[in-house]
C-alpha positions as CSV (number, residue, x, y, z in Angstrom):
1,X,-21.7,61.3,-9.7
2,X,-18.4,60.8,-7.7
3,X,-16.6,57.4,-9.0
4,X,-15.7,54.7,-6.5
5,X,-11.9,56.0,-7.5
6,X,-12.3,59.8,-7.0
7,X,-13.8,58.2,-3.4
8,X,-10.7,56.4,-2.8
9,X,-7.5,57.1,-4.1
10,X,-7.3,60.7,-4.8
11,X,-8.2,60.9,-1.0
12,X,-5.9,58.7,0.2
13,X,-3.3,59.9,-1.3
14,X,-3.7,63.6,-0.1
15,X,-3.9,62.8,3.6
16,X,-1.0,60.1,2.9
17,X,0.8,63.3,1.7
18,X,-0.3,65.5,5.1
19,X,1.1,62.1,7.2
20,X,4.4,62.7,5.6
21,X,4.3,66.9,6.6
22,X,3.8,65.8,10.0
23,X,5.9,63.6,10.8
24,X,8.7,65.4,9.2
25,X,7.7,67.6,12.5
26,X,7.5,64.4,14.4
27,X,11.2,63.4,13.7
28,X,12.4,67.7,14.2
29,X,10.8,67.3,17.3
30,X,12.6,63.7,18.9
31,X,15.9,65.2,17.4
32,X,15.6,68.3,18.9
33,X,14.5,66.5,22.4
34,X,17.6,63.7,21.7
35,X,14.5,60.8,21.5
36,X,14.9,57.9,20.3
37,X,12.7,57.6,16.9
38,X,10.6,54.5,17.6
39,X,9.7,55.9,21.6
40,X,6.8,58.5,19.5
41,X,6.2,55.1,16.8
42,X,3.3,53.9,19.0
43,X,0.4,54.3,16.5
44,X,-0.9,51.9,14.3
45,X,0.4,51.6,10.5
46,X,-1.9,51.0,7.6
47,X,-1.6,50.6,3.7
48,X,-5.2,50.6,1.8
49,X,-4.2,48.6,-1.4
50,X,-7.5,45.9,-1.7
51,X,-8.8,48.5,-4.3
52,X,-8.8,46.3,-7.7
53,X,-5.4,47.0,-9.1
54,X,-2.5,44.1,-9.8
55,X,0.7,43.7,-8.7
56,X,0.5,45.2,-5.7
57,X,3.8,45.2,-3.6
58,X,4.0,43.4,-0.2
59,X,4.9,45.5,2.8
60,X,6.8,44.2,5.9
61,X,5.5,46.6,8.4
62,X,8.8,46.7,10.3
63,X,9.4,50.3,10.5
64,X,11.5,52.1,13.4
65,X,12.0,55.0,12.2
66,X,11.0,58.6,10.8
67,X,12.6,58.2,7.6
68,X,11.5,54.5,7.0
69,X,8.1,55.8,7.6
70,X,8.7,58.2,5.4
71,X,10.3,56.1,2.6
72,X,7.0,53.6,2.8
73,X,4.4,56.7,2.8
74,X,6.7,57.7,-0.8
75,X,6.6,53.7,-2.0
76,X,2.5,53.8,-1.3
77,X,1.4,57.1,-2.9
78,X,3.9,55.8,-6.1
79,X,1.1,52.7,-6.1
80,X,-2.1,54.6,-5.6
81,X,-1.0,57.4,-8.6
82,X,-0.2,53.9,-10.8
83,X,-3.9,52.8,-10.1
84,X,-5.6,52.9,-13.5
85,X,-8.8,54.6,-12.3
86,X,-11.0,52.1,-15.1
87,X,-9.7,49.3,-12.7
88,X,-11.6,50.2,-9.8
89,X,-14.5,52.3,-11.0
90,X,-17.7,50.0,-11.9
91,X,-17.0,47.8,-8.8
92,X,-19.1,49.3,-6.4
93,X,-22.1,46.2,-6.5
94,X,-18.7,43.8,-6.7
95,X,-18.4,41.1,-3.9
96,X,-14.9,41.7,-2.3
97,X,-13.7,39.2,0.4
98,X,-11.8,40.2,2.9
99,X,-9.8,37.0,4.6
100,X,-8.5,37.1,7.8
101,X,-7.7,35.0,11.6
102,X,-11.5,35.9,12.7
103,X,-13.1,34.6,9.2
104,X,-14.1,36.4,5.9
105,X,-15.5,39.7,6.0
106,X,-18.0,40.5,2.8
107,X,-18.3,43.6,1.4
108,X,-19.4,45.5,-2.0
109,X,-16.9,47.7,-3.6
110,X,-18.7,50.8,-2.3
111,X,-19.0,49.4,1.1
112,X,-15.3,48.4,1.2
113,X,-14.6,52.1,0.4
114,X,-16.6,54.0,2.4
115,X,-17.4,51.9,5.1
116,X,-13.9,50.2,5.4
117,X,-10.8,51.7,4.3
118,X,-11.9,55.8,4.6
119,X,-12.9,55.6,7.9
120,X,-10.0,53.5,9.1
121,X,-7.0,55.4,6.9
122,X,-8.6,58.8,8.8
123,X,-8.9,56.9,12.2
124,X,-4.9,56.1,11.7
125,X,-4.2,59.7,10.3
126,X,-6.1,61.0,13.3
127,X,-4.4,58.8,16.1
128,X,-1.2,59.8,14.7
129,X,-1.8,63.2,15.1
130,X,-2.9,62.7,18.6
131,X,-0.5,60.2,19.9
132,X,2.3,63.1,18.5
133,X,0.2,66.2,20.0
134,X,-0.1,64.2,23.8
135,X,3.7,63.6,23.6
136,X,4.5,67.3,22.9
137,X,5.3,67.8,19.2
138,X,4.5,71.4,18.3
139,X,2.0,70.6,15.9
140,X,-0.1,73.5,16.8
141,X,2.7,76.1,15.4
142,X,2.2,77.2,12.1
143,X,4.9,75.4,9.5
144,X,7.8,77.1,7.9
145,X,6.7,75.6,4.2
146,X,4.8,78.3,2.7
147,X,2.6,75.4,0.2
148,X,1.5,74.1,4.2
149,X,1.3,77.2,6.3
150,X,-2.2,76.2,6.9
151,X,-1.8,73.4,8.9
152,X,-2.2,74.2,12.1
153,X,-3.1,77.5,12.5
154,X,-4.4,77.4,16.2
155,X,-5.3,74.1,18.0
156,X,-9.3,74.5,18.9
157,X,-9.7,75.0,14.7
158,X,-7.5,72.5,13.6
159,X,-9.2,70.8,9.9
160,X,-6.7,68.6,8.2
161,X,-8.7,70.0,5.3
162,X,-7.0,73.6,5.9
163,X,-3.9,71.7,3.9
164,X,-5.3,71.8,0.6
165,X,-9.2,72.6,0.3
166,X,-10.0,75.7,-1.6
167,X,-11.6,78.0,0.9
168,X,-15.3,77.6,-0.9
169,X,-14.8,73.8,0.6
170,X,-12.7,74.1,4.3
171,X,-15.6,73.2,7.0
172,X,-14.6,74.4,10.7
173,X,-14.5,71.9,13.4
174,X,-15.9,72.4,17.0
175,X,-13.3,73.0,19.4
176,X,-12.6,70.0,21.3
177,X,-11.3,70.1,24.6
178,X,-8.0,68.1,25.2
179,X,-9.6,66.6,28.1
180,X,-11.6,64.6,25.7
181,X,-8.6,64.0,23.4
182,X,-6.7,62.4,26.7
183,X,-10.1,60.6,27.3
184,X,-10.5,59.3,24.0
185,X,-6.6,57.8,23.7
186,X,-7.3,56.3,27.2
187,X,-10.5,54.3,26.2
188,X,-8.4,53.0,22.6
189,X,-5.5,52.1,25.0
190,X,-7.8,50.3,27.3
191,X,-9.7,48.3,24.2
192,X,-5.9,47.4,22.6
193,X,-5.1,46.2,26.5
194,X,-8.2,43.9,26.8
195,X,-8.2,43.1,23.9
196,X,-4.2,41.7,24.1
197,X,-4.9,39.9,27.1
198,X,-8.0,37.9,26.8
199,X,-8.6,35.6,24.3
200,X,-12.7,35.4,24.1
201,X,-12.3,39.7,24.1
202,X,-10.0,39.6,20.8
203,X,-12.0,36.2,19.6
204,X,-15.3,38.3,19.6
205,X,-14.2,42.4,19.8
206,X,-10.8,42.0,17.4
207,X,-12.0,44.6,14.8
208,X,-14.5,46.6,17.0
209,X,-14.1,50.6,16.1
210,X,-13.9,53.3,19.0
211,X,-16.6,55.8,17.4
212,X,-16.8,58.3,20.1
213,X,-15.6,58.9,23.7
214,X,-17.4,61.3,26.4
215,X,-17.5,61.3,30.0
216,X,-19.2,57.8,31.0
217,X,-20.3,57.1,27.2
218,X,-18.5,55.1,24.7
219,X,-19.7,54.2,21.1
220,X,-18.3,51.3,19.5
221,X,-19.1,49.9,16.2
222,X,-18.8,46.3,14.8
223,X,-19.6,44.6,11.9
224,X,-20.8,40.8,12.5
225,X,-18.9,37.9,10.9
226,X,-19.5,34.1,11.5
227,X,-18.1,34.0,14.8
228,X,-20.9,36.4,15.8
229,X,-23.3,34.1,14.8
230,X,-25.8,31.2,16.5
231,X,-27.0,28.1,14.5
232,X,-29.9,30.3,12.7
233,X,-27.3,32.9,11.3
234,X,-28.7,35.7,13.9
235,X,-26.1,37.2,16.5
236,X,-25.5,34.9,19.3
237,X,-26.8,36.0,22.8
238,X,-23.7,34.9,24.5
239,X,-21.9,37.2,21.9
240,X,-24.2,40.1,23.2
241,X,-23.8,39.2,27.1
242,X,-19.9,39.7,25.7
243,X,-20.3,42.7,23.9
244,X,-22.2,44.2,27.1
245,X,-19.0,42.7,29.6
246,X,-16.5,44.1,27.2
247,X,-18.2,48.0,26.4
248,X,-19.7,48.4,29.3
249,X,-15.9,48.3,31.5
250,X,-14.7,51.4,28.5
251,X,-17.6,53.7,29.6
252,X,-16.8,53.4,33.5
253,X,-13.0,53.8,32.1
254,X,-14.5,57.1,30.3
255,X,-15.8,58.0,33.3
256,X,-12.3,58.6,35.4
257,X,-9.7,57.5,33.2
258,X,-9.3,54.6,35.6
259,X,-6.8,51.4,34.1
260,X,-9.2,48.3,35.6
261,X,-13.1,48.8,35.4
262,X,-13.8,45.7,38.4
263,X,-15.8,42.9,38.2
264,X,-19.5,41.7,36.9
265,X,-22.8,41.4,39.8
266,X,-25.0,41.0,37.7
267,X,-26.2,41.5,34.0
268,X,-29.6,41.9,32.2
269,X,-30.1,41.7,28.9
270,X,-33.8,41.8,26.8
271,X,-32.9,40.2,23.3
272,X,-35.3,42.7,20.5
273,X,-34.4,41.8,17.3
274,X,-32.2,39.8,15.0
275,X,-28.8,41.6,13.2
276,X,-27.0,38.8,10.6
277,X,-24.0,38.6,8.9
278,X,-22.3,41.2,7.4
279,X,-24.7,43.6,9.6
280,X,-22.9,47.0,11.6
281,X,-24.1,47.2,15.1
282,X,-23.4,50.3,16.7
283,X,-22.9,49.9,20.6
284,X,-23.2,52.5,22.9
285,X,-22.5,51.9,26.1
286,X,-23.5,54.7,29.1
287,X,-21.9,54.5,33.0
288,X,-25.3,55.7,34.7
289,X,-23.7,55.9,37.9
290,X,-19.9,55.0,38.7
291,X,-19.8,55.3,42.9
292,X,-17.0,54.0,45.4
293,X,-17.8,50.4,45.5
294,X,-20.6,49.6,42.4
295,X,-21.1,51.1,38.5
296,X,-24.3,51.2,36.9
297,X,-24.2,50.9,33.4
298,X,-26.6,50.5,30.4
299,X,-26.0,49.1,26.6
300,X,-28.2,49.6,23.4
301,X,-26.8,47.5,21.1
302,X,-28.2,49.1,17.2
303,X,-27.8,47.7,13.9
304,X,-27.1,49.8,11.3
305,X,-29.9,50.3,8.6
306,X,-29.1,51.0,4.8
307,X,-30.3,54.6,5.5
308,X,-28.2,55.2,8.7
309,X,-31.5,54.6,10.9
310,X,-30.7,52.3,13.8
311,X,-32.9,49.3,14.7
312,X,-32.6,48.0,18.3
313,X,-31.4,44.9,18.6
314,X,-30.3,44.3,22.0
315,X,-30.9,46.3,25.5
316,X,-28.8,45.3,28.4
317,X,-27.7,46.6,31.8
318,X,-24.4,45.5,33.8
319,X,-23.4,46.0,37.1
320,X,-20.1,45.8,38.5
321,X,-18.2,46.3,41.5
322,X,-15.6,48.8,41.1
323,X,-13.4,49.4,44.6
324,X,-10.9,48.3,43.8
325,X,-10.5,49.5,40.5
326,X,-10.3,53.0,41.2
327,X,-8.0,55.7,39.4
328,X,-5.3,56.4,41.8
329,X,-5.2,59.9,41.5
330,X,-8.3,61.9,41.1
């Protein structure tokens, strides 16, 4: 059976170790183009270090730079090789508390792990790699360093697994169309901008997770805290009529890339089930029709069962009018 730690560090520490090979290529690439370092610093930075151990240093995420990036990637993977493995290992069924501005998020050790910090180090890994790709960095060549030569070797194939897997273990990806990359940056960028400027949008959506991005379909994920919540613990309708106002504007974004997704008519919503604290709802939100002056959208709103089944929990449908919100260039 894999340990919580084999889960964990070894894994973060590898793909810490493929950040650092790319943005070596990052930083060739603004010197070459005489760009200033911190112009391609747009992504998110991240540090996974709730995993058990002691005296864990205090980062000031103030980086502007390539190397400084660099020098804190070196400083991290130093702390996750010191981790004793005994320290983390045995804490799956272990209550960890996570404290922050929108209230305590609860987890177990094996939920922290892979339910927390995997899937939002490889989010961050992955955004970096696109944010560098849409700006122009060549990471589709293949790299000079023989131990990396796999990197990249063509774009529709890339697998950040190519960097170190035996071959019995690479899996191929689909190829994804850079249409749905471009699509997929513009719905995050929209979420951060809503997110920034309205106060009940970052009171209730602040740690919502883009899923998946087509053409007039968006899939968020959230996991419910106390400020989800109505008097008998369930999630709060008015949270719900929320969620619906908030997802439902990214999948008529998804539909045309356009900046501003106009303004509510009217809203249904049919109320199914309960979801409680600590619960995962998965929301995926569909642009029926997007015309001229109106958007039709619908919502299913899912929580997340032990098994990975989803349970209904909400149904809703939005509509909004959208003339004036319209991309300017088709």
């Amino acid at each position: 059976m894999t340990t919580l730690y084999q889960q964990s560090v070894p894994v973060l520490v590898k793909y810490l170790k493929n950040l650092s090979f790319m943005l070596q290529k990052g930083a060739k690439f603004c010197d070459e183009k005489e760009m200033k370092h911190e112009d391609l610093l747009t992504y998110p930075k991240f540090l996974a270090s709730r995993l058990g151990a002691q005296n864990i240093p205090t980062f000031e995420d103030d980086e502007q730079t390539f190397e400084q990036l660099q020098a804190r990637i070196t400083r991290t993977i130093e702390v996750l090789e010191g981790v004793d493995p005994e320290v983390i290992n045995g804490k799956e069924n272990e209550e960890i508390i996570m404290e922050s501005k929108m209230g305590n998020f609860r987890f177990t050790g094996q939920r922290y792990v892979s339910e927390y910090v995997i899937p939002n180090f490889h989010f961050h890994l992955t955004s970096a790699y696109c944010i560098m790709r849409t700006q122009g960095v060549p990471l589709d060549k293949p790299l000079k360093n023989k131990t990396h030569k796999q990197f990249h070797k063509n774009t529709p194939n890339f697998n950040f697994f190519k960097m170190s897997e035996p071959p019995s273990t690479r899996v191929q990806t689909p190829e994804v169309d850079s249409s749905e990359v471009q699509r997929t940056a513009h719905v995050q960028s929209l979420m951060d901008r809503l997110r920034a400027k309205s106060p009940i949008y970052n009171f209730i959506m602040s740690s919502a997770e883009l899923i998946s991005t087509t053409q007039g379909s968006v899939t968020t994920r959230l996991v419910l805290n106390e400020n989800h919540l109505n008097s008998s613990g369930n999630l709060h309708g008015a949270v719900s009529a929320t969620i619906i106002d908030f997802t439902t504007g990214l999948a008529i974004a998804s539909w045309d890339l356009r900046d501003t997704t106009g303004a509510s008519v009217d809203m249904h919503i049919s109320y199914l089930s309960a979801a409680r604290l600590g619960d995962t709802v998965e929301i995926v939100s569909t642009a029926e029709k997007v015309g001229g002056s109106v958007a039709f959208t619908s919502i299913r709103i899912s929580k997340v069962e032990k098994d990975g089944g989803l349970k209904l929990v909400t149904l809703g449908q939005h509509t909004k009018y959208v003339k004036a919100s319209q991309p300017k260039t088709q």
